[in-house]
PDB file of N, CA, C and O in Angstrom:
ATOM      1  N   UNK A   1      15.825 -51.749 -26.612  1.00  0.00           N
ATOM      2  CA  UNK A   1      16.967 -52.285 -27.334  1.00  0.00           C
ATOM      3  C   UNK A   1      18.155 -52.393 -26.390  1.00  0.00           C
ATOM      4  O   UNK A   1      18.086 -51.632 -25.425  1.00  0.00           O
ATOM      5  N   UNK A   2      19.399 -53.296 -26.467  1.00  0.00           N
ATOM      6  CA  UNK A   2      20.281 -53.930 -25.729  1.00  0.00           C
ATOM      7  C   UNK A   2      21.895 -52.686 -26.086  1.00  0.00           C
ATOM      8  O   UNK A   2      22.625 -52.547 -27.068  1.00  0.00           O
ATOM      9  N   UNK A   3      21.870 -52.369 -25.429  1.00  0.00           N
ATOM     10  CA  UNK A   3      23.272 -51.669 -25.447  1.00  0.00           C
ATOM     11  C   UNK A   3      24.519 -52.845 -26.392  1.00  0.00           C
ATOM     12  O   UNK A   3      24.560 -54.065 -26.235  1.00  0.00           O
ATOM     13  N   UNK A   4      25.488 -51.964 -27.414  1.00  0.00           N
ATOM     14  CA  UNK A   4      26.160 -52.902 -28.094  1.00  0.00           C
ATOM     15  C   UNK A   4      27.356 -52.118 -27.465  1.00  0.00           C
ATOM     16  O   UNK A   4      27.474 -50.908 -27.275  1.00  0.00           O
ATOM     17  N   UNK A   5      28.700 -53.748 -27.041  1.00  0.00           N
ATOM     18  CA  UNK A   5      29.872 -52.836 -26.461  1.00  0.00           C
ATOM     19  C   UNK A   5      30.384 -52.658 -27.800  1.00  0.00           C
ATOM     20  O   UNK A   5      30.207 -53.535 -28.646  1.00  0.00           O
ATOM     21  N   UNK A   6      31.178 -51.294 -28.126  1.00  0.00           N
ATOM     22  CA  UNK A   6      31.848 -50.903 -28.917  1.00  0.00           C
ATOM     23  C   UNK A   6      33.197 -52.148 -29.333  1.00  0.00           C
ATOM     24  O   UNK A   6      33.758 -52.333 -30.414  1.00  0.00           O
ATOM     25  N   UNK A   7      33.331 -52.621 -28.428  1.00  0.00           N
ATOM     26  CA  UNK A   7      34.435 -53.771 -28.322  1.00  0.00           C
ATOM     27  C   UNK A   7      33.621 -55.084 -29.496  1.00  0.00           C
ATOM     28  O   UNK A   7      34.097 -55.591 -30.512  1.00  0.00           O
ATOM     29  N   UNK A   8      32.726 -55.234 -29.059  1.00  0.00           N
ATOM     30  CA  UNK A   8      31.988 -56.603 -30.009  1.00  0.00           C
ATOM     31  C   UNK A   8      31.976 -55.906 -31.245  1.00  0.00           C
ATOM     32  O   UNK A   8      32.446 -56.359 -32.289  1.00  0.00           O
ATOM     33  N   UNK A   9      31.280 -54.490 -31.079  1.00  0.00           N
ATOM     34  CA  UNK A   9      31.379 -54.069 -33.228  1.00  0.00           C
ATOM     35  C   UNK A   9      30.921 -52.983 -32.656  1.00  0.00           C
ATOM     36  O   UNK A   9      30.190 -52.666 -31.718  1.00  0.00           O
ATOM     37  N   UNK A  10      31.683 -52.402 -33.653  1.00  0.00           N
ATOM     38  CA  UNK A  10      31.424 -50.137 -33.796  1.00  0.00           C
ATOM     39  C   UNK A  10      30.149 -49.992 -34.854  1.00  0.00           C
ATOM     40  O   UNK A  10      29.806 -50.802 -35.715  1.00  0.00           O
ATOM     41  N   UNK A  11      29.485 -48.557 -34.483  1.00  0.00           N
ATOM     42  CA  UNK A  11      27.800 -48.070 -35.215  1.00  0.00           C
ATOM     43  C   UNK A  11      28.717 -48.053 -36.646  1.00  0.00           C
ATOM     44  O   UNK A  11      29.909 -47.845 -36.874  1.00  0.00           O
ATOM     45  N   UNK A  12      27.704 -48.336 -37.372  1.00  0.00           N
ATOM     46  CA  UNK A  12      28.253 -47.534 -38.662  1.00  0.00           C
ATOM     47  C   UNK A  12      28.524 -45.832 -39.107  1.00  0.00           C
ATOM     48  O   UNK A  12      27.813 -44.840 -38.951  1.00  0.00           O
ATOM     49  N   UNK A  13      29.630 -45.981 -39.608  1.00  0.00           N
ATOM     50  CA  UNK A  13      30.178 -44.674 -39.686  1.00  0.00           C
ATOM     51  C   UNK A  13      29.093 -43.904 -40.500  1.00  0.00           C
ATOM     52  O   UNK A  13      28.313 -44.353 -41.339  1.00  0.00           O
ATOM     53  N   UNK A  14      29.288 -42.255 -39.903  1.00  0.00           N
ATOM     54  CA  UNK A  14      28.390 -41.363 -40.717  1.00  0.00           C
ATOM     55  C   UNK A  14      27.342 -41.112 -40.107  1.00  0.00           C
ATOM     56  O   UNK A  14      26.870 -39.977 -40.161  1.00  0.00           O
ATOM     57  N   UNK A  15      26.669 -42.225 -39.308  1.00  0.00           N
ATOM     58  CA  UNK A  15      24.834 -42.447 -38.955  1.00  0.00           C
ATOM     59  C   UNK A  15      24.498 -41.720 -37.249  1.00  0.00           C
ATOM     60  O   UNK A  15      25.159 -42.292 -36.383  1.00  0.00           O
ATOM     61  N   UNK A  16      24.162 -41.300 -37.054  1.00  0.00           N
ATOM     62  CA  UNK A  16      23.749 -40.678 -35.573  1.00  0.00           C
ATOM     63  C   UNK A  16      23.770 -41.854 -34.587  1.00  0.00           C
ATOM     64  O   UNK A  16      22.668 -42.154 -35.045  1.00  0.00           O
ATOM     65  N   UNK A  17      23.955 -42.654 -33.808  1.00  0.00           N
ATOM     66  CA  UNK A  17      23.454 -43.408 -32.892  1.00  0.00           C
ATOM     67  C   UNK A  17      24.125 -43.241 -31.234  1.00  0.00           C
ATOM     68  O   UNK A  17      25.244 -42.756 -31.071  1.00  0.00           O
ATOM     69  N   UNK A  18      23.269 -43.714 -30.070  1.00  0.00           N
ATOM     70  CA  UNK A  18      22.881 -43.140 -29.182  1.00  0.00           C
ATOM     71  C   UNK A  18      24.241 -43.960 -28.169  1.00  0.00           C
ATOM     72  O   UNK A  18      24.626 -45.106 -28.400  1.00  0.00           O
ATOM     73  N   UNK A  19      24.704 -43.229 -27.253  1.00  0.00           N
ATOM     74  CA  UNK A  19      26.094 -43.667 -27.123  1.00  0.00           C
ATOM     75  C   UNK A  19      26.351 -43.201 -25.333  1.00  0.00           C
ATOM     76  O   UNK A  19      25.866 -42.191 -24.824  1.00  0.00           O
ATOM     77  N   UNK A  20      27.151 -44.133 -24.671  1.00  0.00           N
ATOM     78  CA  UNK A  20      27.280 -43.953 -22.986  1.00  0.00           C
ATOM     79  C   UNK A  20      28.609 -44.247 -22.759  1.00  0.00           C
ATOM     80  O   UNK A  20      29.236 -45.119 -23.360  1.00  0.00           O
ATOM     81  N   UNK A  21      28.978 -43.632 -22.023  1.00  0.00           N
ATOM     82  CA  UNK A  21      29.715 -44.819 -21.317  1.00  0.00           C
ATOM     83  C   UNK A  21      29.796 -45.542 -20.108  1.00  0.00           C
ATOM     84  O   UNK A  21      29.783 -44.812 -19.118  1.00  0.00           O
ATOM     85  N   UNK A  22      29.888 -46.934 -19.848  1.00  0.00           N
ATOM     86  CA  UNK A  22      29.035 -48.214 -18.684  1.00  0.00           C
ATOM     87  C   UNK A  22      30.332 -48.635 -18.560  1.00  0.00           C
ATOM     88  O   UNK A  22      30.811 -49.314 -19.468  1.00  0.00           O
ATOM     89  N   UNK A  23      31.359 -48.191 -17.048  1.00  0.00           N
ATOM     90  CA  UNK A  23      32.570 -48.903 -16.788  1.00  0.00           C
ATOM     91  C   UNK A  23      32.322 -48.967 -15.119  1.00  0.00           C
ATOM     92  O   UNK A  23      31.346 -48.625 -14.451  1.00  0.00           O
ATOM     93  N   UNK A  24      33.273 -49.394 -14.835  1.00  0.00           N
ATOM     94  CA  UNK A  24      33.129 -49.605 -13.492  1.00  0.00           C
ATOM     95  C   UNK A  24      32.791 -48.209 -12.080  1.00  0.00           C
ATOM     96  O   UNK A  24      32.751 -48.357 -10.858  1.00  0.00           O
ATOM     97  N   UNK A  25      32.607 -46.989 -12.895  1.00  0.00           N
ATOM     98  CA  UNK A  25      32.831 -45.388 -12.150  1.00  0.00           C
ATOM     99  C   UNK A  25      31.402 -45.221 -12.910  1.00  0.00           C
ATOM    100  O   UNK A  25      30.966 -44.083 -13.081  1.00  0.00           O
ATOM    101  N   UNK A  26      30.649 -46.391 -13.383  1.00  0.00           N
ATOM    102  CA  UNK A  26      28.941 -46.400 -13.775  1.00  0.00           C
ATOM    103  C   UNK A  26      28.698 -45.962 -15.197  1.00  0.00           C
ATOM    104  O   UNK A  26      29.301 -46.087 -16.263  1.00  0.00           O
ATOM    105  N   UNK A  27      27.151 -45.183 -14.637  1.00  0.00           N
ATOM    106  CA  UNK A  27      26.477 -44.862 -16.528  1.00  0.00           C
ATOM    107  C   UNK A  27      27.041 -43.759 -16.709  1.00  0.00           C
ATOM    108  O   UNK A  27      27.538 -43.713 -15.584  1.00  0.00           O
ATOM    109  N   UNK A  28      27.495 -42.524 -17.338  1.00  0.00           N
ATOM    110  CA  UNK A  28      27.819 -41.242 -17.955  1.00  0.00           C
ATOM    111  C   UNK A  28      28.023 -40.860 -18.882  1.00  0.00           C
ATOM    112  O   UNK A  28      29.070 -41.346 -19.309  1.00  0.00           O
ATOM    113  N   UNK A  29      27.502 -40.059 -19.661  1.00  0.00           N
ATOM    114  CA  UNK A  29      28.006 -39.459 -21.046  1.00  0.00           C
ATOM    115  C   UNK A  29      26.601 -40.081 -21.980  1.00  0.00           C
ATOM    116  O   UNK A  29      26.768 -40.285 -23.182  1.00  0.00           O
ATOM    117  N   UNK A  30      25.682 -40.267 -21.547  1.00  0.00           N
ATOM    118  CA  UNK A  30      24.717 -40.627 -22.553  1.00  0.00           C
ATOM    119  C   UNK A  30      24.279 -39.505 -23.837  1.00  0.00           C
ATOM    120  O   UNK A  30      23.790 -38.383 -23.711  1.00  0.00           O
ATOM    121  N   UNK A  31      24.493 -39.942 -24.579  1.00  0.00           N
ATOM    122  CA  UNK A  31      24.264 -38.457 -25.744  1.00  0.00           C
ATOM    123  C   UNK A  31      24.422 -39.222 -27.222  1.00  0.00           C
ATOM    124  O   UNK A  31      25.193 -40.178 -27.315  1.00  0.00           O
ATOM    125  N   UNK A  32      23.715 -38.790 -28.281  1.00  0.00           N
ATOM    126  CA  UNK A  32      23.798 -38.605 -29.315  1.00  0.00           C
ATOM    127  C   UNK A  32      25.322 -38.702 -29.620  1.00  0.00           C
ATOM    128  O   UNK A  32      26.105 -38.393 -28.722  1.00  0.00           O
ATOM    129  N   UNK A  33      25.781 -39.102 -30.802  1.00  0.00           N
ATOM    130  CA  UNK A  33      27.276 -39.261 -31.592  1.00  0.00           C
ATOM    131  C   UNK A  33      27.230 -39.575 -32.895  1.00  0.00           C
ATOM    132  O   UNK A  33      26.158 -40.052 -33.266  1.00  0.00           O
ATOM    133  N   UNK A  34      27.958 -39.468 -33.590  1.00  0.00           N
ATOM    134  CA  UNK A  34      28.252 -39.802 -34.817  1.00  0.00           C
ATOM    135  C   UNK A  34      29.623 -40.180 -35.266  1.00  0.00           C
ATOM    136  O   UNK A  34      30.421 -39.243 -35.287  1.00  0.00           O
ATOM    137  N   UNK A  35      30.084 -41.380 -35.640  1.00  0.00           N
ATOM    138  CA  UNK A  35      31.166 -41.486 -35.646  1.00  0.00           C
ATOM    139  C   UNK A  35      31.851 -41.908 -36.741  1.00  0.00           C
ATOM    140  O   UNK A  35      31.476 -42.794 -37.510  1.00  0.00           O
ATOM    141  N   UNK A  36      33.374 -40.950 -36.853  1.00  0.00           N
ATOM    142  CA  UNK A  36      33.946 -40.809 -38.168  1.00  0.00           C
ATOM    143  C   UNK A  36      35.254 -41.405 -37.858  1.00  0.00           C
ATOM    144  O   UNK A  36      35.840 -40.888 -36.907  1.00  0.00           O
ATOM    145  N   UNK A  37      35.833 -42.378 -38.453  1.00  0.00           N
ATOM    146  CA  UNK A  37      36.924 -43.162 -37.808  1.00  0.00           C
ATOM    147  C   UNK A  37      37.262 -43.589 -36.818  1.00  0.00           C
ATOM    148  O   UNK A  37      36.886 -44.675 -36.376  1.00  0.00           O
ATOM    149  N   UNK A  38      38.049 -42.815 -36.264  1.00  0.00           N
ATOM    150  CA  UNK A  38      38.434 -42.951 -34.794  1.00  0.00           C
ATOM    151  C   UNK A  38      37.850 -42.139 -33.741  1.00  0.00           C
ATOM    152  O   UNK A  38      37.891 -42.403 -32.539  1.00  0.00           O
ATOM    153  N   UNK A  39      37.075 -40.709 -34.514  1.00  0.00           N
ATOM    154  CA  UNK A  39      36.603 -39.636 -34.008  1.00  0.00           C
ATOM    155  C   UNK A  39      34.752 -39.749 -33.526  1.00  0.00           C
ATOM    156  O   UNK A  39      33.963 -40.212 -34.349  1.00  0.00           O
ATOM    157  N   UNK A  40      34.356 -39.364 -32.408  1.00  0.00           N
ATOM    158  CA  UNK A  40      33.032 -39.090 -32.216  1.00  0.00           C
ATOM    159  C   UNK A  40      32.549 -37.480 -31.913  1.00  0.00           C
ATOM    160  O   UNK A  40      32.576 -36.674 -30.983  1.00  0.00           O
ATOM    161  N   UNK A  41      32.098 -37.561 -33.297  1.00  0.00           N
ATOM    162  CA  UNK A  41      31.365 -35.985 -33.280  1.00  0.00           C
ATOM    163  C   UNK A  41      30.090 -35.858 -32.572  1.00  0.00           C
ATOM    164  O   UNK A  41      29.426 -36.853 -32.283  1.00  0.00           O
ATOM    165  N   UNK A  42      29.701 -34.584 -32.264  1.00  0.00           N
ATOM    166  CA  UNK A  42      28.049 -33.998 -32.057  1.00  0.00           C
ATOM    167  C   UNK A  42      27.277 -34.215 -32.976  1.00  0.00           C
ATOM    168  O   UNK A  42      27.898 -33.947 -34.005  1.00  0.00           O
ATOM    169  N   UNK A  43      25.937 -34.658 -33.299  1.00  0.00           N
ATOM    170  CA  UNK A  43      24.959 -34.587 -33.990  1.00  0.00           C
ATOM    171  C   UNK A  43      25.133 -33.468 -34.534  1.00  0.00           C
ATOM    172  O   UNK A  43      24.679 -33.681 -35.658  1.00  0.00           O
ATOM    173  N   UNK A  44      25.543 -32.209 -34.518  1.00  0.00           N
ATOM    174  CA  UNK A  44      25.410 -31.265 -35.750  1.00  0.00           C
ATOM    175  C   UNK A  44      26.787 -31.378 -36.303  1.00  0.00           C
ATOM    176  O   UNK A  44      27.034 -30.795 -37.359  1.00  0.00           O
ATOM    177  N   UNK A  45      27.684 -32.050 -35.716  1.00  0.00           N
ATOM    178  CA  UNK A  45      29.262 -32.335 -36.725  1.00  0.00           C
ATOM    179  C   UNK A  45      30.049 -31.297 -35.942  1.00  0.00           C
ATOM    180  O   UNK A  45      31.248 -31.532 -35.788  1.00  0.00           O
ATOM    181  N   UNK A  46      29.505 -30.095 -35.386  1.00  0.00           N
ATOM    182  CA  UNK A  46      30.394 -28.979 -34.943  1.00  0.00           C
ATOM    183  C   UNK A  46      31.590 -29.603 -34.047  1.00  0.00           C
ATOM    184  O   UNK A  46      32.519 -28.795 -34.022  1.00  0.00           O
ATOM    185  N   UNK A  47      31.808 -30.489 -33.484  1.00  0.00           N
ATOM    186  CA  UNK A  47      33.151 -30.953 -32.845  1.00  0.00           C
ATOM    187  C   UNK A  47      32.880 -32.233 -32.198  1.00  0.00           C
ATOM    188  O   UNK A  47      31.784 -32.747 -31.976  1.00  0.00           O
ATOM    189  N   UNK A  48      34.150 -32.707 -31.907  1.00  0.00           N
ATOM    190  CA  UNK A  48      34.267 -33.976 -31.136  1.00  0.00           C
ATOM    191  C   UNK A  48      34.458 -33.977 -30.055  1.00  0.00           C
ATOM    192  O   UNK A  48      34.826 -32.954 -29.476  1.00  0.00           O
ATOM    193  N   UNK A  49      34.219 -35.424 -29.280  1.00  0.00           N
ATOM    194  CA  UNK A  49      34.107 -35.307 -27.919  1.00  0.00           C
ATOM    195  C   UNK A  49      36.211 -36.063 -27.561  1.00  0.00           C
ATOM    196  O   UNK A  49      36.988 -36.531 -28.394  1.00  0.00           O
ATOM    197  N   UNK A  50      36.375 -35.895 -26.369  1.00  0.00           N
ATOM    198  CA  UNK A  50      37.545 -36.216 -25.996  1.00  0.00           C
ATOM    199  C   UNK A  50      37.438 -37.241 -25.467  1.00  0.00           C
ATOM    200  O   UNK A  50      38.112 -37.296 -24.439  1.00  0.00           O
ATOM    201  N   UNK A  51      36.571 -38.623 -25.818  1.00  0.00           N
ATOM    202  CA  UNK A  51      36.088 -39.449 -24.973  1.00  0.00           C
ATOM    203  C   UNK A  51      35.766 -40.814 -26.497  1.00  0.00           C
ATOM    204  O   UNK A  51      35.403 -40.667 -27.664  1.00  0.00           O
ATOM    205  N   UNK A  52      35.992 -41.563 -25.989  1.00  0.00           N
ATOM    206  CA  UNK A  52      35.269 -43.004 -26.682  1.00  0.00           C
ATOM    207  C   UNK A  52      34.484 -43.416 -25.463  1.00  0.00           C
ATOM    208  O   UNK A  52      34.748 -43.535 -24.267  1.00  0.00           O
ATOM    209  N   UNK A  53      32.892 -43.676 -26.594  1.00  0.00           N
ATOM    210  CA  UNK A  53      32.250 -44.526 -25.122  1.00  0.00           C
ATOM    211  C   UNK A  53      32.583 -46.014 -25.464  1.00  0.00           C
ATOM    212  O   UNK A  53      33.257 -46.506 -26.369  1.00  0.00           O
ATOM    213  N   UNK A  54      31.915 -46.532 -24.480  1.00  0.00           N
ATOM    214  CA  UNK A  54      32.237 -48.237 -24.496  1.00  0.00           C
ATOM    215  C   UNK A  54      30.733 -48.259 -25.502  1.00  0.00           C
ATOM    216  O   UNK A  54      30.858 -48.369 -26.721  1.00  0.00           O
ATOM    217  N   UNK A  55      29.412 -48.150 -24.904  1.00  0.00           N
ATOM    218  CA  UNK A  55      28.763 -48.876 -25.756  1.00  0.00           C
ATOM    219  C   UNK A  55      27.569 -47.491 -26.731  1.00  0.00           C
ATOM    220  O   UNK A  55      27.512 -46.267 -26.606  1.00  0.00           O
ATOM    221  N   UNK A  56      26.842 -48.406 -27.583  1.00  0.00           N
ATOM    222  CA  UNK A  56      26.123 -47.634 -28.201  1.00  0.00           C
ATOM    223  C   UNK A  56      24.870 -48.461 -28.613  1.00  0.00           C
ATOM    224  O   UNK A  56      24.595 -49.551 -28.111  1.00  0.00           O
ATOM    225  N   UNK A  57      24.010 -47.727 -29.747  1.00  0.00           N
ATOM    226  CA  UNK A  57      22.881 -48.518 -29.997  1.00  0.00           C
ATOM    227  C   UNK A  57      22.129 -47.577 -31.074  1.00  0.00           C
ATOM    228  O   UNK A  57      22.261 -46.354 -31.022  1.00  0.00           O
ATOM    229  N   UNK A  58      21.211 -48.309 -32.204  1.00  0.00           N
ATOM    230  CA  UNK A  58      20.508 -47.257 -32.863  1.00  0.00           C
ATOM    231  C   UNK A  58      19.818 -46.614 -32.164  1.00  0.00           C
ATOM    232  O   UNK A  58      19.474 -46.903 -31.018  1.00  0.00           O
ATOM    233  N   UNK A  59      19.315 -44.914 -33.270  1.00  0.00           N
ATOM    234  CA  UNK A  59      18.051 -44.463 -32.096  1.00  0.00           C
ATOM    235  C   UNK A  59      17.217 -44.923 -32.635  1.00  0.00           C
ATOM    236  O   UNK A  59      16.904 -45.437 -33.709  1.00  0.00           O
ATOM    237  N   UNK A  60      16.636 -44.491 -31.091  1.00  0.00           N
ATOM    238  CA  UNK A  60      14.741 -45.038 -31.294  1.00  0.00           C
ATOM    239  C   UNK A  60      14.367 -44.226 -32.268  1.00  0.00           C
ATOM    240  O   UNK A  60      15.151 -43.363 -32.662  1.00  0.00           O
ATOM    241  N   UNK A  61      12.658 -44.415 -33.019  1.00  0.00           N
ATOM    242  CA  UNK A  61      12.473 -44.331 -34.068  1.00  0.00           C
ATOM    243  C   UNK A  61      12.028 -42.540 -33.852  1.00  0.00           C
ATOM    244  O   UNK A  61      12.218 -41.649 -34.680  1.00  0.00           O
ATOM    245  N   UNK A  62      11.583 -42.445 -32.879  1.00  0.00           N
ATOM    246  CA  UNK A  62      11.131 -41.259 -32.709  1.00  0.00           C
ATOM    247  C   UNK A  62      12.085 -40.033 -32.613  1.00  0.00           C
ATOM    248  O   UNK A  62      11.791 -38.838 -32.585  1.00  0.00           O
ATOM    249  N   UNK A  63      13.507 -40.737 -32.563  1.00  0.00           N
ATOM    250  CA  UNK A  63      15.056 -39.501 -32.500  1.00  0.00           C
ATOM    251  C   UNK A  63      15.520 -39.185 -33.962  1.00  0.00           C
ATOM    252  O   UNK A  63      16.016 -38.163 -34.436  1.00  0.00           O
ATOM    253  N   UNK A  64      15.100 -40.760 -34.693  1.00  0.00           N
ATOM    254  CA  UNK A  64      15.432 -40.470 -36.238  1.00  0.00           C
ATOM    255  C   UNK A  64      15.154 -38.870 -36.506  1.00  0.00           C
ATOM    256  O   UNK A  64      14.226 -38.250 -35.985  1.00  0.00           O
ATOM    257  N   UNK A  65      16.288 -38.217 -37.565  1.00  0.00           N
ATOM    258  CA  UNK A  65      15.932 -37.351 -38.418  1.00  0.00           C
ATOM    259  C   UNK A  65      15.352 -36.173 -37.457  1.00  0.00           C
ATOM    260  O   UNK A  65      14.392 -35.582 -37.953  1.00  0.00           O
ATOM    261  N   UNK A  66      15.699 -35.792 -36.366  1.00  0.00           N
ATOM    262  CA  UNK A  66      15.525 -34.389 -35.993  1.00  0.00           C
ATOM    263  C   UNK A  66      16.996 -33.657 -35.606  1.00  0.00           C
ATOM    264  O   UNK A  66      17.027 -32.474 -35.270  1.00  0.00           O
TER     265      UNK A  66
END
């Protein structure tokens, strides 16, 4: 699946999906997110990161639901 920039359209809120950030200082921060407004939490909700990535994407089928 194709990386979506956060700039063209944001994951839907609430849902887990898989998240980087791809700028000119490269790939970093690949991880799981969930995102609640303006905020991107951890997959268990326990806190947010201090970071917006640029892009994201659903997970694969095999990340669903663990």
């Amino acid at each position: 699946m194709n990386w979506i920039s956060i700039k063209e359209k944001l994951p839907p809120e609430k849902e887990p999906v898989l998240t980087r950030i791809d700028d000119d200082k490269g790939i970093r921060n690949e991880q799981v997110l969930i995102r609640q407004k303006n905020l991107w939490f951890y997959d268990d909700m326990t806190m947010y990161v201090y970071y917006e990535p640029t892009h994201w994407q659903p997970l694969p089928l095999e990340q669903e639901g663990q």
